[in-house]
C-alpha positions in Angstrom: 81.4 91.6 156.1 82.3 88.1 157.5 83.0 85.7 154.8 80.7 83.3 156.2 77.9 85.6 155.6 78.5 86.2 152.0 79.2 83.2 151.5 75.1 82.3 152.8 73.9 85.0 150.9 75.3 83.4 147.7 74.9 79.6 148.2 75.0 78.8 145.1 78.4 80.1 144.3 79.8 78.6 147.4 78.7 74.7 146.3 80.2 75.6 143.1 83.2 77.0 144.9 83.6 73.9 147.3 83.3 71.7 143.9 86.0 73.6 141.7 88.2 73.5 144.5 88.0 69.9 144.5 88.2 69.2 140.9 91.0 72.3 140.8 93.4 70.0 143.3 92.7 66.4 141.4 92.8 67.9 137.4 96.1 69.9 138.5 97.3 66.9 139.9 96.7 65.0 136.4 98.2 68.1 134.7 101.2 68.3 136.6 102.1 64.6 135.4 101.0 65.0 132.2 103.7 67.6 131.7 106.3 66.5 134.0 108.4 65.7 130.4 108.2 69.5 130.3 110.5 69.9 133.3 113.8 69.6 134.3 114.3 65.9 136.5 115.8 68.4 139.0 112.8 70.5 139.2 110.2 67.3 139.1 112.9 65.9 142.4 112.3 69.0 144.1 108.3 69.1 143.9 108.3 65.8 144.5 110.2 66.4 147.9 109.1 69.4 149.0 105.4 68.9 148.4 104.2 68.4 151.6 105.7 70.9 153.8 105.7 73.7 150.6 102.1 73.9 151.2 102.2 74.9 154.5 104.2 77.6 154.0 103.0 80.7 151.4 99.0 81.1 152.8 98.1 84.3 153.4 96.8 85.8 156.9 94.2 87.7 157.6 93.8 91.0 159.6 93.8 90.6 163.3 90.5 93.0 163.3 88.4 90.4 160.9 86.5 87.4 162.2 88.6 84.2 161.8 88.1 81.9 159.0 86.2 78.5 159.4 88.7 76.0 160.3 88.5 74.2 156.6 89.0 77.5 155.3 92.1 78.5 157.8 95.2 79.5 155.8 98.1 78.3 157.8 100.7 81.5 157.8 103.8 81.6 155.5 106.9 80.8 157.4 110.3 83.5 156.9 112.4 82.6 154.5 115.7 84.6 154.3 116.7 84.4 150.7 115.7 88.1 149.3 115.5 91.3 150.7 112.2 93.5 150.0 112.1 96.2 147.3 112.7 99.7 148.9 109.7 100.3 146.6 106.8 98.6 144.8 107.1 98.1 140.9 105.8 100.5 138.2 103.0 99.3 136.5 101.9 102.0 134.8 101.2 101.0 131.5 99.0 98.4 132.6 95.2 99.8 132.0 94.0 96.8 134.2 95.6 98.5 137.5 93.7 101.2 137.2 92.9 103.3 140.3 89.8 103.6 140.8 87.6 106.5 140.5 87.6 107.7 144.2 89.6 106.6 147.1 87.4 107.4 149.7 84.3 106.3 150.7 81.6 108.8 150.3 77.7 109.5 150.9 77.3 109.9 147.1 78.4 106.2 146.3 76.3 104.9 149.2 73.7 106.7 148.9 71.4 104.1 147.0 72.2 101.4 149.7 68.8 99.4 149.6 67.4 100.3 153.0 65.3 97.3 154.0 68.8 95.1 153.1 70.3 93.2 156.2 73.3 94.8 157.5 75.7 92.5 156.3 74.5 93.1 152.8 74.9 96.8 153.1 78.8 96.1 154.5 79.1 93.6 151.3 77.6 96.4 149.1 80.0 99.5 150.5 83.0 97.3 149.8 82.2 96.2 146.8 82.0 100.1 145.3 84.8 101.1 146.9 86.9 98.5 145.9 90.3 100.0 146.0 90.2 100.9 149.6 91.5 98.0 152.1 88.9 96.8 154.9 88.9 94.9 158.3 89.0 91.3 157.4 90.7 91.8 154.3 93.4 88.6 153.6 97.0 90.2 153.8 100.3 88.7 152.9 102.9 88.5 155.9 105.9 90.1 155.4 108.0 86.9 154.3 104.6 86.5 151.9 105.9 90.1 150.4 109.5 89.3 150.4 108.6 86.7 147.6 105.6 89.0 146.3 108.8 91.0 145.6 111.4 88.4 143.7 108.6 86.9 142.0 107.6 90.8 140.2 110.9 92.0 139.6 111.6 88.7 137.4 108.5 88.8 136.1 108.7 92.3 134.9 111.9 91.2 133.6 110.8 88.2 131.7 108.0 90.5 129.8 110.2 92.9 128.9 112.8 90.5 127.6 110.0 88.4 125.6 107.4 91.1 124.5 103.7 92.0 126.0 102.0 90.1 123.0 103.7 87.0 124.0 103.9 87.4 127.5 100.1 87.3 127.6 100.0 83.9 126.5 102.6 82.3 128.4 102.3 79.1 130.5 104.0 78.2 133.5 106.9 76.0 131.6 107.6 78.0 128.9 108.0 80.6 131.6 110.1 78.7 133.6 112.8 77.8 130.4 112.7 81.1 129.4 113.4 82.6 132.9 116.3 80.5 132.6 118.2 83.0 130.2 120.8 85.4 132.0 118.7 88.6 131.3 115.7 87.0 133.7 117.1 84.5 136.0 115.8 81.1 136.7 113.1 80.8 139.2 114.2 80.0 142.7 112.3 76.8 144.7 110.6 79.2 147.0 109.2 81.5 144.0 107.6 78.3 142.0 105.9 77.0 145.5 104.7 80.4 146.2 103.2 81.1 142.8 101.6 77.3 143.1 100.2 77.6 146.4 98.7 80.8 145.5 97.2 79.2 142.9 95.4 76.6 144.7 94.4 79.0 147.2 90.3 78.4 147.6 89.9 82.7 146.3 86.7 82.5 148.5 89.0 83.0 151.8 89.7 86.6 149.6 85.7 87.3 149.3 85.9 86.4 145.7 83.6 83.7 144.9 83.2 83.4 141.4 84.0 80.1 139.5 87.5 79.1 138.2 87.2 78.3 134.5 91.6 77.2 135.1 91.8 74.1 136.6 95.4 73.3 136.1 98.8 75.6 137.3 100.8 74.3 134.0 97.6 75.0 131.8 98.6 76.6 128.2 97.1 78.4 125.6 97.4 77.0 122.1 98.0 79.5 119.5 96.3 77.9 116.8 93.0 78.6 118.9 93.8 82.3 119.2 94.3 85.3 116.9 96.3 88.7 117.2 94.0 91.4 116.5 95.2 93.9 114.1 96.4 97.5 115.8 95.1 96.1 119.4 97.9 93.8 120.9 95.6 91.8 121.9 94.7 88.2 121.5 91.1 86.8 121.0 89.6 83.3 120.7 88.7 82.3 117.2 85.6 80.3 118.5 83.1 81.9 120.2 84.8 85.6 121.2 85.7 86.5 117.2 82.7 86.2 116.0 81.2 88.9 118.9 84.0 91.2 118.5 83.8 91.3 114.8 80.4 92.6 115.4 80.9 94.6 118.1 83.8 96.1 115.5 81.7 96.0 112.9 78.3 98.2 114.4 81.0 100.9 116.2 84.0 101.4 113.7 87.2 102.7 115.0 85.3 104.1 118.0 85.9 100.9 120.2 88.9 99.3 121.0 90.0 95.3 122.5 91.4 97.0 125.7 92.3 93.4 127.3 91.9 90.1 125.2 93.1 86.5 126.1 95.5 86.1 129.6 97.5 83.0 130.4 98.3 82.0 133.8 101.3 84.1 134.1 99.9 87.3 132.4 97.0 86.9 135.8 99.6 86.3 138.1 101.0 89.2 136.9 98.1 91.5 137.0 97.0 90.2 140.4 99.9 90.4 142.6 101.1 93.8 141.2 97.8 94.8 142.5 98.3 93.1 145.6 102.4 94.7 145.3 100.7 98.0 145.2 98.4 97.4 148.0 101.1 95.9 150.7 100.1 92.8 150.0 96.4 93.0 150.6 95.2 89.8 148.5 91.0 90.7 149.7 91.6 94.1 147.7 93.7 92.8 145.0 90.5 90.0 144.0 87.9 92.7 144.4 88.9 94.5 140.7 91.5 91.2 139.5 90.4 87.6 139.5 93.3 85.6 141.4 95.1 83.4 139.4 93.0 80.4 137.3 89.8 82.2 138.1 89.8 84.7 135.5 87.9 84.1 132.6 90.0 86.1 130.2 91.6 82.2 130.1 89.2 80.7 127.8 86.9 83.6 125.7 86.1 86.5 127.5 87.5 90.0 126.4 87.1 94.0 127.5 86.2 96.7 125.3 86.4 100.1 125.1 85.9 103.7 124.3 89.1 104.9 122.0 90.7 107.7 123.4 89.3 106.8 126.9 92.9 105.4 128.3 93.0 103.9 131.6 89.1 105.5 132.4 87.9 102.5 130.4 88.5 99.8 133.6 86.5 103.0 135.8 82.8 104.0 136.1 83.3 106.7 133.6 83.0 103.8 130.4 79.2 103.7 131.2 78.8 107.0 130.0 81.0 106.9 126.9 78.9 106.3 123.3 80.3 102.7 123.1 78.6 101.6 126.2 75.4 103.1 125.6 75.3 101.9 122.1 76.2 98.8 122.6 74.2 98.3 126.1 71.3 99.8 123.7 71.8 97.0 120.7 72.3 94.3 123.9 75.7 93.4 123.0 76.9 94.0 126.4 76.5 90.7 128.2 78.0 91.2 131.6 80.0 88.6 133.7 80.0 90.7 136.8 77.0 93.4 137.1 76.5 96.4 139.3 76.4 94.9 142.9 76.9 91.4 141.8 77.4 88.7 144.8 80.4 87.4 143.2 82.8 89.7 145.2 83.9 91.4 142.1 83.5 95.4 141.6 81.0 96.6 138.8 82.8 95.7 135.4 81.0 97.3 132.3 83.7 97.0 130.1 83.7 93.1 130.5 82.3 91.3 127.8 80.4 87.5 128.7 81.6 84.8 125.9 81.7 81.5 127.8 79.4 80.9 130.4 
């Protein structure tokens, strides 16, 4: 489906879109300053210096077969840059639940087959994709290759840097505490090409993806405080003290050991991560990636919301099956299940049952 039509079948989320793009540019801008202290003179220099023509260079491109992009919504295409050569392979991610395949890969009559009839063709398209979201479509916003070369360097010393510091930490890490402890000999420091990549990715408008839903995370060097967070006992998992605690101590409290905090608070580098190993995994298909991942600063896993689910379930909690587990319906039954992102939702985000609505 052509971006443009999505985009007039949800106006709504385009003007908000078009205004959190704004602010997103200006209130990282403020940000950035604010914690220049936080940086090396060397690395403030370089940004400084290379701002200009840096942002010209990392936008992603789309499939020749796909409609182009309204000129104010043209990417221009990543130049090559010959510092690394490409994995032979992508990464394991394995023991992340939030990559989970999904149920079917392969689009079938049984998944379509309650299409609404009467809808506009371009709705039906919109719809189709949307529940087969693991399966890569015309117009889908791909990486180039020297896009993936970085995709690359950028998840090997990622993966490095959370194995060195721990998966509880690593899902509250900002962007400089990432950088200083990248730093250390067992990671490696961040090249100049990695930290533009990661920032012009993250002031990428996600709408040129199809993903249209708001972005709660204004600033690339934004940080999560951990006084404002707790560690919830036997789940590894973070969780907001305000808002999100009080929810899951009921939801905890009504189902017992039955449920579980699959996925609880995620800094800017924990959705960077998640993301573009989805992307990594998808030959650098940033459309698909956004479709079961918010990109980077749009997640709202950033500031309260958190997934639950069945104990014993494993990865099948991120799938279809959760509906039909007894912590769903029980809790879908009692009205604790306040979903972000719906069965056929216009947001450009796959059907996500397990995802739990704490800031609006």
């Amino acid at each position: 489906m052509a971006l443009g039509c999505l985009l007039e079948l949800s106006p709504f989320a385009s003007e908000a879109l078009a205004a959190d793009s704004s602010a997103s540019r200006k209130t990282s801008g403020r940000s950035r300053k604010k914690k220049a202290t936080s940086r090396s003179r060397k690395t403030d220099s370089r940004r400084t210096n290379t701002a200009k023509d840096s942002s010209k260079q990392f936008a992603p491109k789309q499939q020749p077969a796909a409609k182009s992009l309204p000129p104010d919504q043209a990417q221009p295409q990543m130049q090559p840059e010959a510092i690394a050569k490409p994995l032979q392979k992508p990464l394991s991610h394995a023991d992340e639940p939030d990559l989970a395949p999904a149920s079917s890969t392969k689009i079938t009559s049984k998944q379509d087959a309650d299409l609404p009839a009467n809808a506009p063709e371009e709705v039906r398209d919109y719809l189709v994709k949307m529940r087969n979201y693991d399966i890569p479509f015309p117009g889908d916003v791909i990486l180039p290759p020297s896009g993936q070369v970085l995709l690359n360097t950028v998840m090997a010393r990622l993966d490095r840097l959370q194995g060195h510091i721990g998966h509880g930490h690593f899902y509250l890490l900002g962007l400089d505490e990432a950088i200083s402890y990248a730093k250390r000999p067992a990671i490696g420091a961040f090249t100049r090409q990695e930290l533009d990549f990661l920032e012009n990715l993250f002031h990428v408008d996600a709408a040129a993806y199809g993903f249209l839903d708001k972005k709660p995370l204004k600033a690339f060097t934004a940080t999560i405080a951990k006084s404002q967070v707790i560690k919830v006992p036997g789940m590894g998992n973070y969780i907001y003290k305000e808002g999100a605690l009080e929810k899951w101590t009921e939801i905890r409290r009504l189902l017992g050991d039955d449920v579980i905090l699959s996925s609880g608070v995620r800094g800017v580098i924990k959705q960077f991560y998640l993301f573009l190993a989805k992307a990594q995994h998808n030959g650098g298909n940033m459309s698909l990636a956004s479709r079961s991942l918010a990109p980077p600063g749009y997640s709202f896993h950033a500031v309260g919301d958190f997934d639950v689910g069945q104990r014993g379930l494993g990865v099948q909690n991120f799938m279809a099956e959760f509906t039909r587990t007894p912590v769903y319906q029980e809790l879908s039954e009692r009205g604790y299940i306040s979903l972000r992102y719906p069965r056929d939702n216009f947001l450009g985000v796959r059907f996500e049952p397990w995802h739990v609505k704490v800031t609006s």
